[in-house]
C-alpha positions in Angstrom: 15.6 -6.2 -24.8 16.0 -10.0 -24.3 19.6 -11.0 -23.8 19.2 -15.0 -22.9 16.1 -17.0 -23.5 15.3 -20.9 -22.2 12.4 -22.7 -22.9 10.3 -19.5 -24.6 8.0 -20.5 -27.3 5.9 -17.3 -28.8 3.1 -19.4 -29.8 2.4 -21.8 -27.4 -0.3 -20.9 -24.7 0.9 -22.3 -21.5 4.7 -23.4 -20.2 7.5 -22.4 -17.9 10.6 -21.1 -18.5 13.4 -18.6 -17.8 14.2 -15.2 -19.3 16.9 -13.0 -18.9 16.4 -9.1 -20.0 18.7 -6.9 -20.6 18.7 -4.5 -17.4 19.4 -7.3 -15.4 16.0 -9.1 -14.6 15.3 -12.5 -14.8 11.9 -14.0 -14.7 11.4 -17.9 -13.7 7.8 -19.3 -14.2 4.6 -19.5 -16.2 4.6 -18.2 -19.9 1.4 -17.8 -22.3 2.5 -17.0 -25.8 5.6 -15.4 -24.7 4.7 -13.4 -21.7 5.0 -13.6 -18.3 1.6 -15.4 -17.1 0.6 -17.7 -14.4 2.6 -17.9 -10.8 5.8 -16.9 -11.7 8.7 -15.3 -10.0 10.9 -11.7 -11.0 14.1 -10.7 -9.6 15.0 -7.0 -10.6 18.6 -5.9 -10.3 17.9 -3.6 -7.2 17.4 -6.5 -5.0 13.9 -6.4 -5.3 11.7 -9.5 -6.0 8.3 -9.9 -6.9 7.0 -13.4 -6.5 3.0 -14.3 -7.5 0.8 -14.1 -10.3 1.3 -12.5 -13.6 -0.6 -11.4 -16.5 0.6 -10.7 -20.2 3.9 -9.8 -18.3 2.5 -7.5 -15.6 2.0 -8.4 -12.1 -1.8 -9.1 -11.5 -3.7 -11.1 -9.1 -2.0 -12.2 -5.7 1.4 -11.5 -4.8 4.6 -10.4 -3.2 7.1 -7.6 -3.6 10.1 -7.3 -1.6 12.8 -4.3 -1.5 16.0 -4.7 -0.7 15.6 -2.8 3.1 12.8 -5.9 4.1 10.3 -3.6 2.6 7.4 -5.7 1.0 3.9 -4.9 -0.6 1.7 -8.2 0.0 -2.0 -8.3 -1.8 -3.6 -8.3 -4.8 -2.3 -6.6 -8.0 -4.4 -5.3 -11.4 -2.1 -4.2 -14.3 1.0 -3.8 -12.4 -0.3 -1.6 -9.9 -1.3 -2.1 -6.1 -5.5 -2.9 -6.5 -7.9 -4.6 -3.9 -6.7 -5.8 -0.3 -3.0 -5.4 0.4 -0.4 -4.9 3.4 2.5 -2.4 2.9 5.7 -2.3 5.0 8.1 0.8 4.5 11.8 1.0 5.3 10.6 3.0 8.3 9.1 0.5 9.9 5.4 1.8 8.9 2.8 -0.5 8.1 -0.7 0.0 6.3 -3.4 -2.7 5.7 -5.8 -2.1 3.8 -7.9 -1.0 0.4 -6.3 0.0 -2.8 -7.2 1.8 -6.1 -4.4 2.0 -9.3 -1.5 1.6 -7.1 -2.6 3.9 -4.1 -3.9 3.8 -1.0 -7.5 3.9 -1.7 -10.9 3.3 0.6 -10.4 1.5 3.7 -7.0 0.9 5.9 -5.3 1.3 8.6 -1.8 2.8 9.3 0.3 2.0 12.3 3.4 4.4 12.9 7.0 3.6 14.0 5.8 5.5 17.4 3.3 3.1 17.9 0.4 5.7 17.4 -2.0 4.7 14.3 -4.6 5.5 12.2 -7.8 3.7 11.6 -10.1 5.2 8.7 -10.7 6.4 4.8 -7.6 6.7 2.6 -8.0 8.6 -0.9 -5.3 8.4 -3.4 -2.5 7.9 -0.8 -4.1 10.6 1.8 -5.4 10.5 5.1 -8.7 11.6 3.7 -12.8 11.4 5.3 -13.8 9.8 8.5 -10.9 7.8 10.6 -9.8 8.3 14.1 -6.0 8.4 15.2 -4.5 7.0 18.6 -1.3 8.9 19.5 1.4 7.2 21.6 0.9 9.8 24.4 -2.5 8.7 24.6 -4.7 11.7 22.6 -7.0 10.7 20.2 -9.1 12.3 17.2 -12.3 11.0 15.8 -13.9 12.6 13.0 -13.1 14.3 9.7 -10.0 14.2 7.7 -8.2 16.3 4.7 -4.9 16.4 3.4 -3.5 14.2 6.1 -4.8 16.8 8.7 -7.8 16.7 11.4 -10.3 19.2 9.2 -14.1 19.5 9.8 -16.0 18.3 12.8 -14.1 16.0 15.0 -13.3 15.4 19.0 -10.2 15.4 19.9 -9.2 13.5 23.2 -6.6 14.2 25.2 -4.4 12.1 28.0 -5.6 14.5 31.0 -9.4 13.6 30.2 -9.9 16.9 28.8 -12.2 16.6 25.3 -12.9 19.2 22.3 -15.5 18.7 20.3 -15.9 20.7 17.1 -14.3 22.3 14.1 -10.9 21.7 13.0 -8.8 23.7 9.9 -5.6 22.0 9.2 -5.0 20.3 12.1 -6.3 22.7 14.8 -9.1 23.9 16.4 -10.9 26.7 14.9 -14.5 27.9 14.7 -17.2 26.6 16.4 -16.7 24.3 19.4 -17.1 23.5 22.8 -13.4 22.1 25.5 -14.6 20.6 28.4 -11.7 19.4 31.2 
């Protein structure tokens, strides 16, 4: 696995050094008996680059990671996955801030769209999923229950010509029980 090593020593707790591996990474930083620990810095072959804090060669604590397109994951980090408070930004210009839970997007956040229209709310295991409300550009708005990504159970949905509906909603649209008023 390891192609080139500088300043590794197996069995001593805490230095800095440099390895090379064999698909093209390279690791500058902190080392505790051979593994990546302590602030340290990971380039991958991809262009990506992870720069923070590392545990028995995983990232964990606070950190960085960049892709190649300006995307970048900045928060904290448990076992190499995404875990507490964190702020994502996608190729496509979408940006979430908030909770996460083993890698996902977990709890609490908030997700602004390329549009401009966002979503403010519960997030479960990458989902728009609970209570949240949504702003759309074109100035409607939904507050209230969430599944699947979808407006589903009681909500209100508010729309730009002052009209309101406030009820039931199955996969995005009204149905059931409810009550428009314009």
């Amino acid at each position: 696995m390891i192609i080139k090593i500088r300043n590794i020593k197996a069995n001593v707790k805490d230095y800095k050094g440099v390895l090379m591996f064999r698909n093209g990474c390279l690791y500058e930083g902190h080392f505790d008996h051979g593994f990546e620990s302590g602030r340290g810095r990971k380039i991958f072959p991809q262009q990506e680059v992870f720069e923070g804090d590392f545990k028995n060669g995983q990232f964990h604590g606070k950190g960085k990671f960049t892709g190649p397109k300006g995307d970048y994951y900045d928060g904290e980090w448990k076992n190499g996955k995404q875990d507490g408070k964190g702020v994502e930004l996608l190729e496509n210009m979408q940006k979430y801030e908030g909770e996460y839970k083993d890698g996902q997007k977990h709890g609490k956040g908030k997700i602004t769209f390329p549009d401009g229209s966002f979503y403010d709310g519960e997030m479960n295991q990458n989902k728009i999923e609970g209570t949240g409300v949504k702003f759309w550009k074109s100035s409607k708005r939904y507050q209230g229950q969430w599944a699947n990504g979808q407006e589903n159970g009681i909500g209100t949905m508010s729309y730009a010509n002052t009209s309101t509906y406030v009820g039931s909603f199955v996969n995005g649209k009204r149905e059931g029980f409810g009550v428009f008023t314009s």
